[in-house]
Biopython code that builds the backbone (N, CA, C, O; Angstrom):
import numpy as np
from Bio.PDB.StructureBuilder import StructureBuilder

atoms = [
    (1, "UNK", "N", (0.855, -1.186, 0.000)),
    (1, "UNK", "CA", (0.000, 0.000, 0.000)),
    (1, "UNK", "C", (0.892, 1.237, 0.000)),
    (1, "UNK", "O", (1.855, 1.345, 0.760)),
    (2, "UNK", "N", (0.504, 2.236, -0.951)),
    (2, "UNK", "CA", (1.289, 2.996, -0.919)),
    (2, "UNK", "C", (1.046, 4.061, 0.397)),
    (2, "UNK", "O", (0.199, 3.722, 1.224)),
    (3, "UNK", "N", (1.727, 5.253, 0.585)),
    (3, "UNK", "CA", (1.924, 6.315, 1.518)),
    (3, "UNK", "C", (0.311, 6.909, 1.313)),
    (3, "UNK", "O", (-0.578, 6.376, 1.977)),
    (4, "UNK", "N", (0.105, 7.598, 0.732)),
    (4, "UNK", "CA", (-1.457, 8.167, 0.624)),
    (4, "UNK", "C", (-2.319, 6.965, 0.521)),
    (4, "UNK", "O", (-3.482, 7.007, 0.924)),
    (5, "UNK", "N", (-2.064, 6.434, 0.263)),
    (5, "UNK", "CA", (-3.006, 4.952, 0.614)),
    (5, "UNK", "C", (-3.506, 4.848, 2.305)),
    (5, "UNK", "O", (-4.691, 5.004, 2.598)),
    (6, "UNK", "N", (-2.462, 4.570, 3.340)),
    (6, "UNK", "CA", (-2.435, 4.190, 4.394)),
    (6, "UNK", "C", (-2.727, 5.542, 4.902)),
    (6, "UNK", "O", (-3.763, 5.691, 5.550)),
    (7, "UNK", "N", (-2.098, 6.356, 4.732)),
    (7, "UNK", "CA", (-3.079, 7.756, 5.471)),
    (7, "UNK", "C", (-4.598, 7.907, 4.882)),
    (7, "UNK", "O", (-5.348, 8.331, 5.762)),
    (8, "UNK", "N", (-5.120, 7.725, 3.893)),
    (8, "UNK", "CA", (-6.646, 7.800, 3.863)),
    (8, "UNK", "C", (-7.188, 6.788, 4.727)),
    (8, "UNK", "O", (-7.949, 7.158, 5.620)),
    (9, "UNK", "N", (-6.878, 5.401, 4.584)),
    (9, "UNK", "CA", (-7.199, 4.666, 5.062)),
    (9, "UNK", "C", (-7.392, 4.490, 6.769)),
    (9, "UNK", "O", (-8.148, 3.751, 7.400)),
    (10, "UNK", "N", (-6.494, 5.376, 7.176)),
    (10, "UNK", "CA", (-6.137, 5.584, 8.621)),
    (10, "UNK", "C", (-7.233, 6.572, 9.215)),
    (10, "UNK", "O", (-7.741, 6.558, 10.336)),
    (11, "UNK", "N", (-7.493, 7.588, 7.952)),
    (11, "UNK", "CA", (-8.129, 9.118, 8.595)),
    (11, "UNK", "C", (-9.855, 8.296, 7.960)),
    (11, "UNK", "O", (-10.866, 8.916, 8.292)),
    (12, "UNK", "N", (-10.006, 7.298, 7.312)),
    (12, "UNK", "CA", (-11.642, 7.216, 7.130)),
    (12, "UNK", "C", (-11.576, 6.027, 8.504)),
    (12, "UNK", "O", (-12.714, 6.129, 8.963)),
    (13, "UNK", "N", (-11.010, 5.229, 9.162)),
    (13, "UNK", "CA", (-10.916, 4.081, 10.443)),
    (13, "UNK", "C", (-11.110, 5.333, 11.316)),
    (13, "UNK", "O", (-12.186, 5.482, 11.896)),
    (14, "UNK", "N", (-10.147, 6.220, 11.437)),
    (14, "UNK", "CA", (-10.420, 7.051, 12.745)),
    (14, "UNK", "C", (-11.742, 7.751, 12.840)),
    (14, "UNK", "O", (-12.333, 7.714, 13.919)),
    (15, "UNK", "N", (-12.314, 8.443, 11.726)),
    (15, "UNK", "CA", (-13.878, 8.914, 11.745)),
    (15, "UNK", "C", (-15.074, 7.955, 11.843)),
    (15, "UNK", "O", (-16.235, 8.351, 11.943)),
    (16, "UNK", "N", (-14.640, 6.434, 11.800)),
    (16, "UNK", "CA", (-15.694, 5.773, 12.030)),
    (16, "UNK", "C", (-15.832, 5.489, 13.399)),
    (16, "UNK", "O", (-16.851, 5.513, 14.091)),
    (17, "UNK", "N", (-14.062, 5.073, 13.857)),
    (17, "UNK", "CA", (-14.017, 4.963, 15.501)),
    (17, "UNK", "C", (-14.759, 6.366, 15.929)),
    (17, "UNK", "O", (-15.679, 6.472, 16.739)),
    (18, "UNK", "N", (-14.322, 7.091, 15.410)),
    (18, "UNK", "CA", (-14.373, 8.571, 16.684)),
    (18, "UNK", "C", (-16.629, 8.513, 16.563)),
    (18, "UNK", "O", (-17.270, 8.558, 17.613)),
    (19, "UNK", "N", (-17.123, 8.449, 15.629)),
    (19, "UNK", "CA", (-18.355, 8.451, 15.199)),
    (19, "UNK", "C", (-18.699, 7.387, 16.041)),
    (19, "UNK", "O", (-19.630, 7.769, 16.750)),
    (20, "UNK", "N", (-18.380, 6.205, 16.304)),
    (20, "UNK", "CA", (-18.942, 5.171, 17.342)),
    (20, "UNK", "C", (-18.865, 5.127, 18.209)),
    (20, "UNK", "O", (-19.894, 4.778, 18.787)),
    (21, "UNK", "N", (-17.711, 5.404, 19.031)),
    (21, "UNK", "CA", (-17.316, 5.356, 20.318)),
    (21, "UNK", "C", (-16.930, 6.483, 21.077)),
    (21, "UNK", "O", (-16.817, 6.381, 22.299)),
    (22, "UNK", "N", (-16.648, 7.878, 20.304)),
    (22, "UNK", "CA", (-16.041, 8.929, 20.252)),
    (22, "UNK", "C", (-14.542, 9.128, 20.677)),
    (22, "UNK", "O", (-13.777, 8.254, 21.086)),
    (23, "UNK", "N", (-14.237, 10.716, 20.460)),
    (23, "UNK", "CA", (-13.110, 10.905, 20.159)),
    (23, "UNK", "C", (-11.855, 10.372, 21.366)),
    (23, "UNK", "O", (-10.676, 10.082, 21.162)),
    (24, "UNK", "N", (-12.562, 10.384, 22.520)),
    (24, "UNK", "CA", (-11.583, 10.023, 23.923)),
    (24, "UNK", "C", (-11.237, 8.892, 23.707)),
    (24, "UNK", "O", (-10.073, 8.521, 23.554)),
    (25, "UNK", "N", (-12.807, 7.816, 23.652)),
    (25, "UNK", "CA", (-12.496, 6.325, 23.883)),
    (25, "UNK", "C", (-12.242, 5.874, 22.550)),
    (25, "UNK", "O", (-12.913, 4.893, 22.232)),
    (26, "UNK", "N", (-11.264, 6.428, 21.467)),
    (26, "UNK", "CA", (-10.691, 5.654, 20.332)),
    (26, "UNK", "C", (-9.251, 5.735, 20.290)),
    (26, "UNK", "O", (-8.835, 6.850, 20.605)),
    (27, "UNK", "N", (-8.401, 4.918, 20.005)),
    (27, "UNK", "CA", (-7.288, 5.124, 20.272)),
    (27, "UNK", "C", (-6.175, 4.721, 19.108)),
    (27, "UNK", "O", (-6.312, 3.719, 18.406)),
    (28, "UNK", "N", (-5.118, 5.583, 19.004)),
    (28, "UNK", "CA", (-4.131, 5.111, 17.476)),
    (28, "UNK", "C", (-3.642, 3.749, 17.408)),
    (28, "UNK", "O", (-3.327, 3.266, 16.320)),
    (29, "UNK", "N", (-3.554, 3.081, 18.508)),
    (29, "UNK", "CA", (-3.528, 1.735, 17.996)),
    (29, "UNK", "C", (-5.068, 1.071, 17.516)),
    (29, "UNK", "O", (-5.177, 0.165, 16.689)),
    (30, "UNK", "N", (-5.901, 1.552, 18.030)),
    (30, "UNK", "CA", (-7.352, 0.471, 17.803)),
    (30, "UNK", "C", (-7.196, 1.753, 16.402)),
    (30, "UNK", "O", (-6.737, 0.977, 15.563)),
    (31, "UNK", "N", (-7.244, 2.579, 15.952)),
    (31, "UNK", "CA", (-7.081, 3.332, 14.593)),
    (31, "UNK", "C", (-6.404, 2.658, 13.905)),
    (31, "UNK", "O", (-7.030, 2.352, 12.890)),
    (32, "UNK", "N", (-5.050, 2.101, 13.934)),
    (32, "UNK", "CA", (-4.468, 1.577, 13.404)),
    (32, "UNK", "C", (-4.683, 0.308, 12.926)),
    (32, "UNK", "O", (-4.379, 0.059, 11.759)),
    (33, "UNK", "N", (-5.357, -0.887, 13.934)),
    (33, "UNK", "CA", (-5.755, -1.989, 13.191)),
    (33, "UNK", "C", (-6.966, -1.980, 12.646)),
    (33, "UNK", "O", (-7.336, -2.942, 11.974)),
    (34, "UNK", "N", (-7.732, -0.937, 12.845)),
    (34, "UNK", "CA", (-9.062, -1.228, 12.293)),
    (34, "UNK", "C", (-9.239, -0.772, 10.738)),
    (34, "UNK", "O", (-10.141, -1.026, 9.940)),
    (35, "UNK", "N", (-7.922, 0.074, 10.586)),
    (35, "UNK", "CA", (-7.451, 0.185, 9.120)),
    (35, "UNK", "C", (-6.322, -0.743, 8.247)),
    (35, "UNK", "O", (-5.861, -0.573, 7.119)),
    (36, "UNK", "N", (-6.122, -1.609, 9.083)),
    (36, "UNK", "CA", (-5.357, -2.748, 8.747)),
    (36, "UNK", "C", (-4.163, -2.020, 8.481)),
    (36, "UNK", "O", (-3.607, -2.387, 7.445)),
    (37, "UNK", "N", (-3.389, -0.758, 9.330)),
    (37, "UNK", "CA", (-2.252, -0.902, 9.035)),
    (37, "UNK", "C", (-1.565, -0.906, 10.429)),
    (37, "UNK", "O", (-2.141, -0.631, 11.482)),
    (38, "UNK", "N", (-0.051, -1.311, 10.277)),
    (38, "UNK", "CA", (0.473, -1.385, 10.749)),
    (38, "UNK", "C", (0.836, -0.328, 11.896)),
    (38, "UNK", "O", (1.253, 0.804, 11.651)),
    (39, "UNK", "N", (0.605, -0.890, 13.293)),
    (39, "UNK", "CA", (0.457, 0.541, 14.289)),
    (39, "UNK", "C", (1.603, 1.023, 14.627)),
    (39, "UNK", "O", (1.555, 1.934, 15.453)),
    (40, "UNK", "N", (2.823, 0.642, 14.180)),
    (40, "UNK", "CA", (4.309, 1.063, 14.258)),
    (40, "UNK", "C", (4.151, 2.879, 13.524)),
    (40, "UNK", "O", (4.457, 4.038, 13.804)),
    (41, "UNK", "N", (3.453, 2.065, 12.438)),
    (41, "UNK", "CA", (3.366, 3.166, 10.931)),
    (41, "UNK", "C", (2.616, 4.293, 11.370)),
    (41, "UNK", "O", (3.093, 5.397, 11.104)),
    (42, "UNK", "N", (1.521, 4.236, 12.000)),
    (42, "UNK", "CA", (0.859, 5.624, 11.910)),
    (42, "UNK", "C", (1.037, 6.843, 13.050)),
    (42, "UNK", "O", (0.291, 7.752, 13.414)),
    (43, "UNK", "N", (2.810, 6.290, 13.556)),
    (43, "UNK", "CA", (2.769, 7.686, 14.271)),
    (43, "UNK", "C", (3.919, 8.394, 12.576)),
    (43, "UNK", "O", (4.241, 9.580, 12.504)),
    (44, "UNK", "N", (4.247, 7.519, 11.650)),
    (44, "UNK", "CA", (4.883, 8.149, 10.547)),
    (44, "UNK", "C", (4.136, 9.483, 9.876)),
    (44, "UNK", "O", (4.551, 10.600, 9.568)),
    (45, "UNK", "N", (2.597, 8.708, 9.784)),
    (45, "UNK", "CA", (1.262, 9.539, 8.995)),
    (45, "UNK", "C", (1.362, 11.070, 9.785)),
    (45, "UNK", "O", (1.618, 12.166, 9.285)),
    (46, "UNK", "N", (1.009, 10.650, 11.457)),
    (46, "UNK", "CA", (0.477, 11.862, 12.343)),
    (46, "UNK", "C", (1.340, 11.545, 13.676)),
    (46, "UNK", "O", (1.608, 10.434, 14.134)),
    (47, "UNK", "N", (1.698, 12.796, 14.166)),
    (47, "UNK", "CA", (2.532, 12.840, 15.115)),
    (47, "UNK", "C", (1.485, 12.451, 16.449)),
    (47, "UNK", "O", (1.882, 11.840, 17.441)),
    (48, "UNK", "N", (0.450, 12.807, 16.307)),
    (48, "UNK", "CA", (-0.369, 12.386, 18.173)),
    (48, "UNK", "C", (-1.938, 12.167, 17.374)),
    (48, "UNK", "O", (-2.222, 12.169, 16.176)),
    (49, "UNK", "N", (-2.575, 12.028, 18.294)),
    (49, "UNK", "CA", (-3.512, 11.710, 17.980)),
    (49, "UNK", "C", (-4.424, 13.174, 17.593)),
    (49, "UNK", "O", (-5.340, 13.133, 16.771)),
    (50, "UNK", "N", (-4.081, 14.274, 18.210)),
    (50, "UNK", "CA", (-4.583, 15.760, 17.963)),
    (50, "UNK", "C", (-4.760, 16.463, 16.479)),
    (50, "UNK", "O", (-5.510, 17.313, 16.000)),
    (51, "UNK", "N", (-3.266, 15.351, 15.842)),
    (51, "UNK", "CA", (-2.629, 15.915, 15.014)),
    (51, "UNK", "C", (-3.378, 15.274, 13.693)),
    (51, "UNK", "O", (-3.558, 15.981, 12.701)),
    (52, "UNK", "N", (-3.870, 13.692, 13.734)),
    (52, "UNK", "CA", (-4.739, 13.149, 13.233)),
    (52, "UNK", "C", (-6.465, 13.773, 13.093)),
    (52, "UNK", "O", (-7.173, 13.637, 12.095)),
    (53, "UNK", "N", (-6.848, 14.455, 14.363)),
    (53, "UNK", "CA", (-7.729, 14.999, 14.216)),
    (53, "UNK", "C", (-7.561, 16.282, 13.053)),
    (53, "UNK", "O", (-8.533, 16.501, 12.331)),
    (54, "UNK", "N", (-6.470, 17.014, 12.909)),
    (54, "UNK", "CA", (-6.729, 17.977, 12.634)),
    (54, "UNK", "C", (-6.398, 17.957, 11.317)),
    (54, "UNK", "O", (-6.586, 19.027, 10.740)),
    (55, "UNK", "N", (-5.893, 16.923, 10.565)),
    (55, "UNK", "CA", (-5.766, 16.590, 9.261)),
    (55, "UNK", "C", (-7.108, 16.025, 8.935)),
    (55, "UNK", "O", (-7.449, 16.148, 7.759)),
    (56, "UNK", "N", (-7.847, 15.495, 9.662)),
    (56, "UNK", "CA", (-9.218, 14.998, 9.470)),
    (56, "UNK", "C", (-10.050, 16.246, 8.902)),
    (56, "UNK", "O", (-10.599, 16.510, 7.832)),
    (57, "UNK", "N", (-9.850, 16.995, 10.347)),
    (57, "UNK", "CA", (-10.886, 18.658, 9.819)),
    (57, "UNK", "C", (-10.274, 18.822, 8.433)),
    (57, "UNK", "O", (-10.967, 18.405, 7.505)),
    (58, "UNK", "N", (-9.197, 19.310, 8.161)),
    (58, "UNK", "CA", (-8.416, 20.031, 7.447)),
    (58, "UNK", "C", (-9.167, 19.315, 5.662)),
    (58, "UNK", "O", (-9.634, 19.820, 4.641)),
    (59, "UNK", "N", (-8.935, 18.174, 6.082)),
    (59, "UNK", "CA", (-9.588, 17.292, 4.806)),
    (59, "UNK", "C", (-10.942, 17.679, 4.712)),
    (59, "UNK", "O", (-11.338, 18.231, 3.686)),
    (60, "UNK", "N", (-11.577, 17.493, 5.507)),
    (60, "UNK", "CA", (-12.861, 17.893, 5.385)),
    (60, "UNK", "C", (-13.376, 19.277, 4.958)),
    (60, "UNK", "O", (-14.447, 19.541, 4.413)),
    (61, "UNK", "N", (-12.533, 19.976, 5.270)),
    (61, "UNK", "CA", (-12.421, 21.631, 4.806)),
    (61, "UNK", "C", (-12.608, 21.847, 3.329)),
    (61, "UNK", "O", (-13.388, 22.537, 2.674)),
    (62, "UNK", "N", (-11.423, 20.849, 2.965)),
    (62, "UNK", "CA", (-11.125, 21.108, 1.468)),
    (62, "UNK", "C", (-12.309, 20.254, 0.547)),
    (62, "UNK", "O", (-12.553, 20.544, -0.624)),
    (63, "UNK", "N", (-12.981, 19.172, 1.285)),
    (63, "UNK", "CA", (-13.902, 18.816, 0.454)),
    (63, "UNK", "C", (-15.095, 19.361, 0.044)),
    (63, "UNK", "O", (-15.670, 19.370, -1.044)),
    (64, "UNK", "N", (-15.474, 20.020, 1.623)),
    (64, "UNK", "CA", (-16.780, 20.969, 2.073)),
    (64, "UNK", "C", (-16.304, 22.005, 0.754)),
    (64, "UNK", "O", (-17.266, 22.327, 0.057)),
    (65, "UNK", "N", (-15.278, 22.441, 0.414)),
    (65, "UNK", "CA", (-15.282, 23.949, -0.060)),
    (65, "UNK", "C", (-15.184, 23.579, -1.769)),
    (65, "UNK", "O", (-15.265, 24.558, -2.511)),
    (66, "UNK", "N", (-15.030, 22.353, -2.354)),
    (66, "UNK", "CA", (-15.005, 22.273, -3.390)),
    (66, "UNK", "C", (-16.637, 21.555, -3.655)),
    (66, "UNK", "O", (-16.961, 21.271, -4.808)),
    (67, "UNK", "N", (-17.393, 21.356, -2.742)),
    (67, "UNK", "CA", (-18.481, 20.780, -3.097)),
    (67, "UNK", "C", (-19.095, 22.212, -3.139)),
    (67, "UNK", "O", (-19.747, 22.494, -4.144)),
    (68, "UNK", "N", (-18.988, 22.943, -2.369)),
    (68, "UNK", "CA", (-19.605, 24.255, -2.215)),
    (68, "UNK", "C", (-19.538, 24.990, -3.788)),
    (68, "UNK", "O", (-20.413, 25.637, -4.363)),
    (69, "UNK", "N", (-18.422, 24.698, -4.154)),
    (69, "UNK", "CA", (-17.906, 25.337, -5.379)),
    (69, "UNK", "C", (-18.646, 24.979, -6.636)),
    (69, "UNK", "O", (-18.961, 25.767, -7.527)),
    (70, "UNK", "N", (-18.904, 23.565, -6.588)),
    (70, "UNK", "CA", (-19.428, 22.770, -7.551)),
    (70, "UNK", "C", (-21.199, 23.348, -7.585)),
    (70, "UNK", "O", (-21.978, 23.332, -8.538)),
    (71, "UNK", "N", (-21.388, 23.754, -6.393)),
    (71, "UNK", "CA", (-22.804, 23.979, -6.095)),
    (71, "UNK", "C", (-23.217, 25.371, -6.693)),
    (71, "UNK", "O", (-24.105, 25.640, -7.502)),
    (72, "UNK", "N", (-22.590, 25.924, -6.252)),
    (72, "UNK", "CA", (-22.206, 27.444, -6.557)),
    (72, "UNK", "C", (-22.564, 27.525, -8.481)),
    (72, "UNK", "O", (-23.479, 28.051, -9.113)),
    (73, "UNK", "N", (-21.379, 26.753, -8.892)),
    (73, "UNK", "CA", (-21.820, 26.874, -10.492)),
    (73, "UNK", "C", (-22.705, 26.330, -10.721)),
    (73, "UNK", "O", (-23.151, 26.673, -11.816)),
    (74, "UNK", "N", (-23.639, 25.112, -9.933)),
    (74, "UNK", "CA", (-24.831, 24.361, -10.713)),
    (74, "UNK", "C", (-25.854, 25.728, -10.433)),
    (74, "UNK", "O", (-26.702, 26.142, -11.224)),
    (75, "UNK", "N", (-25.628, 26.123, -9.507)),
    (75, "UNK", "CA", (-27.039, 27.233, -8.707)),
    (75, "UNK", "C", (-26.157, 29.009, -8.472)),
    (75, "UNK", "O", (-25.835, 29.595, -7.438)),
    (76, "UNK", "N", (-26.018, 29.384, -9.883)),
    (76, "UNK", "CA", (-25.792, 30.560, -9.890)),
    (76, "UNK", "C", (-26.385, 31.743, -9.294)),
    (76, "UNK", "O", (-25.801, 32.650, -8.702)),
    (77, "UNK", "N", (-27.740, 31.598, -9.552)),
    (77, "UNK", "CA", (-28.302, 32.504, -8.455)),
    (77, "UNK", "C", (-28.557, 32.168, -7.036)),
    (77, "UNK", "O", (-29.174, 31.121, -6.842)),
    (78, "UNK", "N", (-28.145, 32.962, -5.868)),
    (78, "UNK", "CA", (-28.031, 32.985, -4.663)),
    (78, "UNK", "C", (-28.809, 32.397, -3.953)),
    (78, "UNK", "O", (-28.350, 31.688, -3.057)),
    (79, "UNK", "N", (-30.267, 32.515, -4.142)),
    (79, "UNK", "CA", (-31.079, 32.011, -3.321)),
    (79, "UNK", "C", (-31.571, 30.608, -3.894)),
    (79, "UNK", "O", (-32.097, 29.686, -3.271)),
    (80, "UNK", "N", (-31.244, 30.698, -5.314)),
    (80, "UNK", "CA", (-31.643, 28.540, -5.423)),
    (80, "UNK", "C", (-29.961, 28.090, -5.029)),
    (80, "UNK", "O", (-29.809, 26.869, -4.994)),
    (81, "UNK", "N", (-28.787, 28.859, -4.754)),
    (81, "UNK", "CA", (-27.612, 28.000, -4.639)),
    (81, "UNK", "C", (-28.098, 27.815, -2.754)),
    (81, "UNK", "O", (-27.928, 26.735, -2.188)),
    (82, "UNK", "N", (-28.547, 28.746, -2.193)),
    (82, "UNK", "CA", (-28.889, 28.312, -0.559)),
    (82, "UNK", "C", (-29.613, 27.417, -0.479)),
    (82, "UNK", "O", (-29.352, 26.537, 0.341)),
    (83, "UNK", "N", (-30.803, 27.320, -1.314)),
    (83, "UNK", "CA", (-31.972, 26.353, -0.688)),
    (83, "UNK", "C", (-31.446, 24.845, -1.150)),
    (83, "UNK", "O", (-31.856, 23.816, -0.614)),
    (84, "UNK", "N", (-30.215, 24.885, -2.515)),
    (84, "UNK", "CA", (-29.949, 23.517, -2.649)),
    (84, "UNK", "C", (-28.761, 23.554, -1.171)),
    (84, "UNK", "O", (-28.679, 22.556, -0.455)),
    (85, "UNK", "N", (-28.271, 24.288, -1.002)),
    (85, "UNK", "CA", (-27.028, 23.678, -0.015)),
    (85, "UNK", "C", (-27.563, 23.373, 1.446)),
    (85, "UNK", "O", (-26.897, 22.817, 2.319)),
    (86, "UNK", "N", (-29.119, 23.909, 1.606)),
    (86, "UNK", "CA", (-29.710, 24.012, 2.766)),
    (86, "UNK", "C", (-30.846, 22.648, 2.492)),
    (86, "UNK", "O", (-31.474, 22.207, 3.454)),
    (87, "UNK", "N", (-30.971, 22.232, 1.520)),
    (87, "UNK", "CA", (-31.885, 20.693, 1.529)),
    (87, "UNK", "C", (-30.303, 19.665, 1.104)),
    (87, "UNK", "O", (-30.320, 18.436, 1.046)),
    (88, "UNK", "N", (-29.366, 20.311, 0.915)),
    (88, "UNK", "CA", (-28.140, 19.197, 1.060)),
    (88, "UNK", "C", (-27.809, 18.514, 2.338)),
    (88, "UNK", "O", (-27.896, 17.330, 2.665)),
    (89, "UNK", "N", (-27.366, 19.681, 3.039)),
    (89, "UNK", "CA", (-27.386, 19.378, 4.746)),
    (89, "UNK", "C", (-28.405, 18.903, 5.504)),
    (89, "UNK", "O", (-28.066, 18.272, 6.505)),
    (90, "UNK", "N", (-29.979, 19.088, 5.220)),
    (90, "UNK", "CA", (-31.195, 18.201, 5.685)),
    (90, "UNK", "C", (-31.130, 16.924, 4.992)),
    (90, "UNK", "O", (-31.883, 16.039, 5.399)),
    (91, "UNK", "N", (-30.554, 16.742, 4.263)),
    (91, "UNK", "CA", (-30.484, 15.220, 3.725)),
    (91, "UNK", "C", (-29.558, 14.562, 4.495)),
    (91, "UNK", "O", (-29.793, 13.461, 4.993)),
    (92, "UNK", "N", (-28.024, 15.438, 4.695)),
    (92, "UNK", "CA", (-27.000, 14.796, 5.398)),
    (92, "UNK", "C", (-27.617, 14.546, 6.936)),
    (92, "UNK", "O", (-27.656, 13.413, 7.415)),
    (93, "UNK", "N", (-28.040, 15.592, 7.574)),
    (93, "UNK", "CA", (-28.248, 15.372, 8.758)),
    (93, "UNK", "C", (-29.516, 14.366, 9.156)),
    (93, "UNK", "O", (-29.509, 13.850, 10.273)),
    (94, "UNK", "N", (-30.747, 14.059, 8.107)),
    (94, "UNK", "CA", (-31.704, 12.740, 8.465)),
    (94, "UNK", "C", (-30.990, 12.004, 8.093)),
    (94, "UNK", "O", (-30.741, 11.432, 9.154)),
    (95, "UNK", "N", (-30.412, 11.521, 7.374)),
    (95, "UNK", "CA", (-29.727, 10.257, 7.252)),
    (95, "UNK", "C", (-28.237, 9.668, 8.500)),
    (95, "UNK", "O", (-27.964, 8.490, 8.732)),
    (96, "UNK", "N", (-27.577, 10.800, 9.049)),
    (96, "UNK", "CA", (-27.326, 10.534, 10.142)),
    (96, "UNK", "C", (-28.490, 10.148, 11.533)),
    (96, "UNK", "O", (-27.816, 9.860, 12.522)),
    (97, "UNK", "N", (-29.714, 10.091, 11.772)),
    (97, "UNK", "CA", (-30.544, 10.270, 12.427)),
    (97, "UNK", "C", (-30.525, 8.535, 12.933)),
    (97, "UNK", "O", (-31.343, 8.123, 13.755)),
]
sb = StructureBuilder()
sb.init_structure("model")
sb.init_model(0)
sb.init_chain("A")
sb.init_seg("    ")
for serial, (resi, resn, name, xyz) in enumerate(atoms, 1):
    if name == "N":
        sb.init_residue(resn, " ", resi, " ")
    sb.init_atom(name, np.array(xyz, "f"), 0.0, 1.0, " ", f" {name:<3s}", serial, name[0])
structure = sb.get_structure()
């Protein structure tokens, strides 16, 4: 597996741990095998576990802002680009329910 391989793989295991059990009671070794890699390896990825979180946000940042973007050009005018990004997030959030 390559290098960006094992860090995605590491940062989608840690959002499922942190989503189930939350962020205290998950830990970089149970992160580590539940992504099948090697728990030697992922203090290589992220220096602490803080540091994992914040590449998590950070990722998430950049996805949030290119979906936004994508939205933006489907719904040029302002108020149909809100009401789609505002029945986007009611979809995300019932389906978390």
């Amino acid at each position: 597996m390559n290098k960006s391989g094992a860090r995605q793989k590491l940062l989608e295991a840690g959002m499922k741990l942190f989503y189930e059990k939350g962020y205290y009671r998950s830990g970089m070794r149970e992160i580590a095998e539940f992504a099948g890699v090697a728990v030697t390896n992922i203090f290589t990825y992220f220096k602490s576990k803080e540091g994992f979180a914040i590449a998590y946000l950070l990722k998430q940042e950049r996805e949030q802002a290119k979906g936004l973007v994508l939205l933006m050009r489907q719904y040029p005018n302002p108020i149909d680009f809100f009401q789609a990004w505002f029945d986007h997030l009611k979809t995300k959030i019932l389906a978390n329910e």
